[in-house]
C-alpha positions in Angstrom: 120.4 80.4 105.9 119.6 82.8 102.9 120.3 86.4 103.9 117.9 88.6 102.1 120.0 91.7 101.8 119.0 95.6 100.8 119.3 97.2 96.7 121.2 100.4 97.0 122.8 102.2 93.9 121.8 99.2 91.7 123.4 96.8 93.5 122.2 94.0 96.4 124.3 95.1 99.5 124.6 94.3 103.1 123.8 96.9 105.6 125.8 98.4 108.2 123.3 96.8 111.2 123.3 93.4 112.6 120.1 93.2 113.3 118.0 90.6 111.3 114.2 89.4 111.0 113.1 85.6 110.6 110.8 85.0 106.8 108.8 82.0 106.7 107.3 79.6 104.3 103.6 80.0 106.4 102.4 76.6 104.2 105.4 75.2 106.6 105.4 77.1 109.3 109.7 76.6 108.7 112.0 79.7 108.4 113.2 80.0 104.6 115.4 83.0 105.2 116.4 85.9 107.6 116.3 89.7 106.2 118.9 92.1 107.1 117.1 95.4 109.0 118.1 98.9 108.1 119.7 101.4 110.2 119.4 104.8 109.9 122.5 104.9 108.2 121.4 102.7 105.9 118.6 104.3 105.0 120.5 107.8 104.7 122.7 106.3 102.5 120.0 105.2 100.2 118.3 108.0 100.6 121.4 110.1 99.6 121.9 107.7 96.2 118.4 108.9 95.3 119.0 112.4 95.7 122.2 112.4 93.3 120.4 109.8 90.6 117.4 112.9 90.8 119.5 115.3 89.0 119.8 113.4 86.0 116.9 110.9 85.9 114.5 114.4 86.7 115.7 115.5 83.1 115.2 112.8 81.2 112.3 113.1 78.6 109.0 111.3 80.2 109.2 109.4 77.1 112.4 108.3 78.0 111.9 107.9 81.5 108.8 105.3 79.9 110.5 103.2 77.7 112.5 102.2 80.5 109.1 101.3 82.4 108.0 99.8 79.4 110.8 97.6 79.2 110.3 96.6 83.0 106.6 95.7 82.1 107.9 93.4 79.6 110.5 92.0 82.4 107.8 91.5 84.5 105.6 89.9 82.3 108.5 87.2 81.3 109.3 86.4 84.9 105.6 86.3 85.8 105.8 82.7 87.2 108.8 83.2 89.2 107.8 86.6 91.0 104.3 85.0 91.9 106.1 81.9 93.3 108.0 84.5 95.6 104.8 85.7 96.9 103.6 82.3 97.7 106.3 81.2 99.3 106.7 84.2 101.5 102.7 85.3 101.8 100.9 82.2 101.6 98.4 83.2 99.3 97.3 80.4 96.8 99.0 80.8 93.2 96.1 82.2 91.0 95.6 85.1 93.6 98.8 86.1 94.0 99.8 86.0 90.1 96.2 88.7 89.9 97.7 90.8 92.2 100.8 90.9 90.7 98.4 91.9 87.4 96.8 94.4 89.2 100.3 96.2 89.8 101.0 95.5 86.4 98.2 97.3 85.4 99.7 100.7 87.1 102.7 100.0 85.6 101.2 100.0 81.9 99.6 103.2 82.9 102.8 105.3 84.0 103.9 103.8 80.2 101.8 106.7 78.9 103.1 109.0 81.4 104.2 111.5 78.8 100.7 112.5 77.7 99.6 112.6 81.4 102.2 115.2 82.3 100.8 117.7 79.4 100.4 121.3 81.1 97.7 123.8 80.2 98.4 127.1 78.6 96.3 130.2 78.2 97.1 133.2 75.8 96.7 136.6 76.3 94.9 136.2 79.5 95.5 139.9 79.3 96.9 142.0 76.6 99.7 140.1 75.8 100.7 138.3 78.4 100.1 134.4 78.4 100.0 132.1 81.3 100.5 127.9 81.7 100.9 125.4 84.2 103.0 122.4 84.4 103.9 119.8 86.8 107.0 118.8 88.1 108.5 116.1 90.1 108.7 116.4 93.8 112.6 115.1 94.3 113.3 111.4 96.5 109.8 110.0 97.5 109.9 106.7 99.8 106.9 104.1 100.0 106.1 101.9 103.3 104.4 99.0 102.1 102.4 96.2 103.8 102.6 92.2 103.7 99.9 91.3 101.8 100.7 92.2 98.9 104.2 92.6 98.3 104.1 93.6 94.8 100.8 95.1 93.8 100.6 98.0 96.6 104.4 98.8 96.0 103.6 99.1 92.2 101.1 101.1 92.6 103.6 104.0 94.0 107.1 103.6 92.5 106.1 103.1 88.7 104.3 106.5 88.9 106.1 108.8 91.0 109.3 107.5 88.7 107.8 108.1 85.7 107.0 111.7 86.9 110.5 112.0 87.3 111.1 111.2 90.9 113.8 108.9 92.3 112.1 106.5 95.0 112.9 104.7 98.1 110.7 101.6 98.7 110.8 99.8 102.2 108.6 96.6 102.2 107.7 94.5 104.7 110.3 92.7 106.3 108.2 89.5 106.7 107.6 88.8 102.9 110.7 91.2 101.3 112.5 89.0 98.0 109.4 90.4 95.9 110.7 94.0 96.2 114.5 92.8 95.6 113.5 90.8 92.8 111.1 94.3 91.1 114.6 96.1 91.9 116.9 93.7 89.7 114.3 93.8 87.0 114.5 97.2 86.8 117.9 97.6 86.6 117.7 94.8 83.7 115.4 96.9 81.8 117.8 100.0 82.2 117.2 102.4 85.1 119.9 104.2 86.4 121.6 103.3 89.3 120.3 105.0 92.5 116.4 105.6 91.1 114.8 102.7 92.9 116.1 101.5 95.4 115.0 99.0 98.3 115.4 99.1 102.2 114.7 96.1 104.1 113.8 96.8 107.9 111.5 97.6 110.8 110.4 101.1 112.7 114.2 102.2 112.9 114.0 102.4 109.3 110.9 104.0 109.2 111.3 106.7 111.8 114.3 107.4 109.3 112.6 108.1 106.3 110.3 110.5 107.9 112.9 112.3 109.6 115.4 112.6 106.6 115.4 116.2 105.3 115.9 115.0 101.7 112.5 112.6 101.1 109.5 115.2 99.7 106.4 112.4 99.5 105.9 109.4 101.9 103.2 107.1 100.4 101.9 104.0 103.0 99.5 101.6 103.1 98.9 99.7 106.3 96.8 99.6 109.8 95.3 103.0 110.9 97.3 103.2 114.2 100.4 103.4 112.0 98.8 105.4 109.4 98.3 107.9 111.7 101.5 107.6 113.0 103.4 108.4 109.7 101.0 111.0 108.8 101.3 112.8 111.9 105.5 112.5 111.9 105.7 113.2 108.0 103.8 116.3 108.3 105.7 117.8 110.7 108.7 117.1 109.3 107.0 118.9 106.2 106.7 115.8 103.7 104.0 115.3 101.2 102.1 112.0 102.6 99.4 109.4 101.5 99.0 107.1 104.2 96.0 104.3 103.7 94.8 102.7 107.0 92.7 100.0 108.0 89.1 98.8 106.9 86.0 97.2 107.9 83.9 96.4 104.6 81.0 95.9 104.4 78.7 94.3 101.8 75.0 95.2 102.0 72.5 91.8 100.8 69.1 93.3 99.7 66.2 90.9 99.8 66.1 91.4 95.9 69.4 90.3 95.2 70.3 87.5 92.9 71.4 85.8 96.4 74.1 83.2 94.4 75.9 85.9 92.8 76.1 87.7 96.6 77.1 84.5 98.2 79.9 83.7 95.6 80.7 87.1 96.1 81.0 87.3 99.2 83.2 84.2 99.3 85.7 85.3 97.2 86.0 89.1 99.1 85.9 87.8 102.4 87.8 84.5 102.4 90.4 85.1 99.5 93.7 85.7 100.5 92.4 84.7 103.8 90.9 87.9 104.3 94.5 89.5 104.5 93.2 91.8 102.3 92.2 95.8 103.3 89.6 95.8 100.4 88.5 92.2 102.4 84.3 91.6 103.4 84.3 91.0 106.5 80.9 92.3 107.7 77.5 91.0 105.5 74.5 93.1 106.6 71.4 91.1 106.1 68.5 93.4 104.9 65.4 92.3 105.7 64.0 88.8 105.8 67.2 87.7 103.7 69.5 86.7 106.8 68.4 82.9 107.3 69.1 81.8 103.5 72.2 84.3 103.1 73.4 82.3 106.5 72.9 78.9 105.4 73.7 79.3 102.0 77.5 80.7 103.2 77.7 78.7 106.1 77.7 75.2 103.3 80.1 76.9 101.2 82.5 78.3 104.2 82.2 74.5 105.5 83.5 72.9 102.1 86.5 75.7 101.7 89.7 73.5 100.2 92.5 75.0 102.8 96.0 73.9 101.6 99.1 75.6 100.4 99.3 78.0 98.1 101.3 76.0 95.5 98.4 73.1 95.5 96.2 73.6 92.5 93.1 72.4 94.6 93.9 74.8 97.7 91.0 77.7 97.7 92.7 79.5 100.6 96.4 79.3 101.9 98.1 80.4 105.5 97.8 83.3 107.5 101.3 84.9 106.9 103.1 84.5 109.8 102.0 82.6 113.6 101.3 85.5 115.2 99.0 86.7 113.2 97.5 83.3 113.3 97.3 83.3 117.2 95.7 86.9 116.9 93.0 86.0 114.2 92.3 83.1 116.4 92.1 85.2 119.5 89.5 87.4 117.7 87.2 84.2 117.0 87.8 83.7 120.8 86.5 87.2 121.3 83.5 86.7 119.2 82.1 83.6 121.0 82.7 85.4 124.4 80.6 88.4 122.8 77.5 86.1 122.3 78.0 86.2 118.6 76.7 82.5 116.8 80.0 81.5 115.7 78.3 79.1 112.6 80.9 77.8 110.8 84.8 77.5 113.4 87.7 77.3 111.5 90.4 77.2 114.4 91.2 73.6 114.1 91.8 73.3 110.2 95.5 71.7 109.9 95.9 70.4 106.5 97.2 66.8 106.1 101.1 67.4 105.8 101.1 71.0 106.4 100.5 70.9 110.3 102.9 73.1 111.6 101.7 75.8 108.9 100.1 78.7 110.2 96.4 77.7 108.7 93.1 78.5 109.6 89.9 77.9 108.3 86.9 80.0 106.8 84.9 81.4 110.2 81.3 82.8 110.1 79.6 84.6 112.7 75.9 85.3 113.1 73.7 87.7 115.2 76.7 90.2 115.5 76.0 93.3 116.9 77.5 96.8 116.2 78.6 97.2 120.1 80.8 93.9 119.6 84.8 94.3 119.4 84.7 91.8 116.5 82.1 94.4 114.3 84.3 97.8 115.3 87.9 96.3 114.8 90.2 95.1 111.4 90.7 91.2 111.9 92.7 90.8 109.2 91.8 87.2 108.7 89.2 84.5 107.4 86.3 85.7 109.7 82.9 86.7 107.9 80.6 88.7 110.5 76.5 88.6 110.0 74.8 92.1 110.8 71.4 91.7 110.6 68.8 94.9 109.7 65.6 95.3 109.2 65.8 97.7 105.8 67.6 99.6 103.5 68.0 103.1 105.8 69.1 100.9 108.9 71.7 99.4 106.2 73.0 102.7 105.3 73.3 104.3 109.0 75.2 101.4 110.0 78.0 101.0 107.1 78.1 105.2 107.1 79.0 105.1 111.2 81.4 102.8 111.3 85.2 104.8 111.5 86.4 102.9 108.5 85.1 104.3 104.9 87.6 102.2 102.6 85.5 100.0 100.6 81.6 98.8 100.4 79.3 96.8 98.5 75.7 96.1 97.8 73.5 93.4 96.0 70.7 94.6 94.7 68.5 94.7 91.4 67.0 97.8 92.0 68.7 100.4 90.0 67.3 103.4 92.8 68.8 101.3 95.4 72.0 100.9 94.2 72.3 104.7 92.8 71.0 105.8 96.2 73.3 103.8 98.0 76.3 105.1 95.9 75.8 108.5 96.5 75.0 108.5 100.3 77.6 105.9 101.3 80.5 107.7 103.0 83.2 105.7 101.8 86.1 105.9 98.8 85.1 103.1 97.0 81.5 101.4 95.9 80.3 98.2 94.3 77.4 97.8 93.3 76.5 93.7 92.6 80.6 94.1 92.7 82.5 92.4 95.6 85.8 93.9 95.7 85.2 97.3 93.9 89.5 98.2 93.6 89.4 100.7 91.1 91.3 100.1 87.6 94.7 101.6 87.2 93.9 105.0 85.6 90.9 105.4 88.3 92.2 106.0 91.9 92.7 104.0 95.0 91.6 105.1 98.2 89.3 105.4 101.1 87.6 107.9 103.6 87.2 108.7 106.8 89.8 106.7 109.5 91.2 104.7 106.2 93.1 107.6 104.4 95.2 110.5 106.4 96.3 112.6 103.7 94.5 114.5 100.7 95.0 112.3 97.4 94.3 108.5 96.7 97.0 106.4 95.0 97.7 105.5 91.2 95.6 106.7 88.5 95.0 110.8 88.2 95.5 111.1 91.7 99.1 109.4 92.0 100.4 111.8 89.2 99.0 114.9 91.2 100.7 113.2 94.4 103.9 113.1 93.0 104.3 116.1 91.1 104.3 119.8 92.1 102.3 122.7 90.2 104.2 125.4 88.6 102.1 128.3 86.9 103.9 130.6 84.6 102.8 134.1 83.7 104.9 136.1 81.2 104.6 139.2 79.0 107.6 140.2 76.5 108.5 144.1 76.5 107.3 146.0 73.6 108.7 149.2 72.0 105.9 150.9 74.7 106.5 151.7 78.4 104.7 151.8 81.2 104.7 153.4 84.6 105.0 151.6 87.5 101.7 150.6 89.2 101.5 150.0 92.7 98.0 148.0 92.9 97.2 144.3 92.9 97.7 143.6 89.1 94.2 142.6 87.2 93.9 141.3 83.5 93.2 144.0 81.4 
């Protein structure tokens, strides 16, 4: 059985702890390899490698420090194919979506390229009589990332490229159930020139964890994942006086206006709330119905949902892949349960799907509910799955109350071709991110990434402007250079004269 191991130092090595983790092909359902879990000692001793590699790597030029991260962005770009193949074969996800994800992290990566003009200061003279002031920003120290399963290498790529580039050394620990992406970014790294001990990978579960937020020497903790645990790290990273980002969970919703161009919404909606088999935190997974819309948005979704090509992600014809592990299947399915029991119209039922071949994979197909109301467990919680939920309202101000309620604020969207519409939805909404007539609206790389409300604990979103405030520290100088003139002491608050 393949041993996925941790990257320490610059090399693949073998932890000090037995303990291990099955990895599956989910196409399969078969075990492909088993992971190797972190103790605290392992992590310490990554953790450690960081701090020493921070001396040298902080002092680098940032044009140095980017050539090297230009060099990666080539790497990655040659070994394109292979890296996506890793994600399939440990996600599930069908080919074309993972290799744009991996894009989408490439797209961060190209940004921290131009990190040097980014890291700029300000300067001031003679803010009073000669004395001159300026700012600049430094890097933090060792920063650690806790990433999620769904996509193993955009979210990490969109922390370690920047907060290296600012000069940091970084600690990444991925998900344990989809981990050779990480490994793989690591070697390519180190191909392209990094220094041993800058990046550096841990493989493992909440041991590992609880040690990155209780090691003295990590400054910033960036995670994306489910709010529960969101909370958790921001709570325990804070008081163990860490810099944190942590991104939670989601329930997005896309508002249908009955003067939408309702084929663009439906295709849409498709692609945000079935691709990647809704594994997604920027994911549809509630439409509200405005209006006298619902019965044609229904119908026209539930044909489409119906005729969804389920296969694995390798097949070229395959629309949507596995869930990523059988739990997680049994769960999603256990939500659709749920639903049904809640006296939601459960349309379209996807819980028997088992593609010819593939039947012990962990597959389920496209689900649509109709006539879901607010009160029901299946419109307040995260499935995390294929499962589309109908809201119906009757107009534009019910549509608003409802999406600005709800505990999540990560993403929203909402068809419409009336210009006031959309403008006024975008600045009520109480949410991070808005599309308008746009169904996943995931800002671009020198934008930001983040949510409100119960979907971000912490104060800055991630990549972009942001990510380089996040992982850097203000310093502001003030200096004045002695003259052939002296001056008395004064013992007030000093003022610009």
């Amino acid at each position: 059985m393949n041993l996925i191991q941790h990257f320490i130092n610059g090399k693949v090595v073998g932890g000090s702890s037995r303990k291990t983790s099955k990895v599956f092909n989910p196409a399969t359902g078969e075990q492909s390899s088993e992971v190797n879990l972190a103790s605290k000692a392992d992590v310490d001793l990554a953790v450690q490698k960081a701090k020493e590699a921070f001396t040298d790597w902080c002092r680098k030029p940032p044009a140095q420090r980017a050539r090297i991260i230009f060099k990666f962005k080539e790497l990655i770009e040659k070994n394109s194919d292979d890296i996506t193949k890793l994600i399939v074969s440990e996600h599930g996800k069908i080919y074309e979506d993972a290799r744009g994800s991996l894009i989408r992290g490439l797209e961060v990566v190209e940004f921290a390229c131009g990190i040097p003009h980014l890291l700029k200061g300000e300067f001031t003279e003679n803010v009073g009589t000669d004395v001159d002031s300026w700012s600049v920003r430094q890097p933090l120290g060792v920063c650690a990332g806790i990433t999620p399963f769904n996509f193993p290498a955009m979210v990490p790529m969109w922390m370690f490229p920047i907060a290296m580039a600012c000069g940091n050394t970084f600690v990444l620990k991925p998900s344990e159930k989809d981990p050779s992406c990480s490994i793989k970014l690591a070697q390519l790294f180190k191909e392209a020139g990094l220094p041993d001990g800058v990046f550096n990978v841990i493989n493992g579960d909440k041991e590992a964890v609880d040690a990155l937020l209780t090691n003295k020497d990590i400054s910033a903790i960036s995670f994306v994942g489910s709010t529960p645990i969101a909370k958790y790290i921001y709570e325990n990273a804070a008081k163990n006086e860490k810099r944190v980002q942590a991104l939670g969970g989601a329930k997005n919703h896309c508002v249908v206006m009955p003067d939408c161009d309702l084929e663009q919404a439906v295709n849409g909606l498709m692609g945000a709330a079935y691709g990647s088999a809704g594994e997604r935190c920027m994911a549809q997974s509630v439409a509200v119905a405005v209006g006298k819309i619902g019965d044609s948005l229904v119908n026209k979704l539930a044909k489409k949902v119906e005729s969804l090509k389920i296969g694995p992600g390798l097949d070229k014809n395959s629309e949507m892949g596995p869930l990523v592990t059988k739990e997680h299947l049994e769960k999603v399915k256990s939500y659709v349960d749920l639903g049904v029991q809640e006296g939601a119209k459960l349309v379209v039922d996807g819980r028997n799907t088992k593609p010819h071949g593939y039947e012990k994979g962990f597959y389920i197909g496209g689900c649509l509910f109709d006539n879901v109301e607010k009160k029901m467990r299946i419109y307040k919680e995260e499935i995390f799955g294929p499962v589309l939920s109908i809201v119906r309202v009757k107009d534009f101000e019910s549509a608003l109350d409802l999406v600005n309620e709800h505990e999540f604020g990560n993403g929203t969207s909402i068809y419409t071709r009336d210009g006031d519409v959309g403008r006024t939805f975008a600045n009520k909404i109480k949410i991070g991110m808005v599309g308008i007539n746009i169904p996943i609206p995931v800002p671009v790389a020198y934008h930001s990434f983040g949510g409100w409300k119960r979907s971000l604990f912490g104060d800055q979103h991630m990549h972009g402007p942001e990510g380089i405030r996040f992982y850097t520290k203000l310093k502001t100088i003030t200096s004045k250079w002695p003259s052939g003139l002296r001056s008395n002491p004064e013992f007030v608050m000093p003022t610009m004269k």
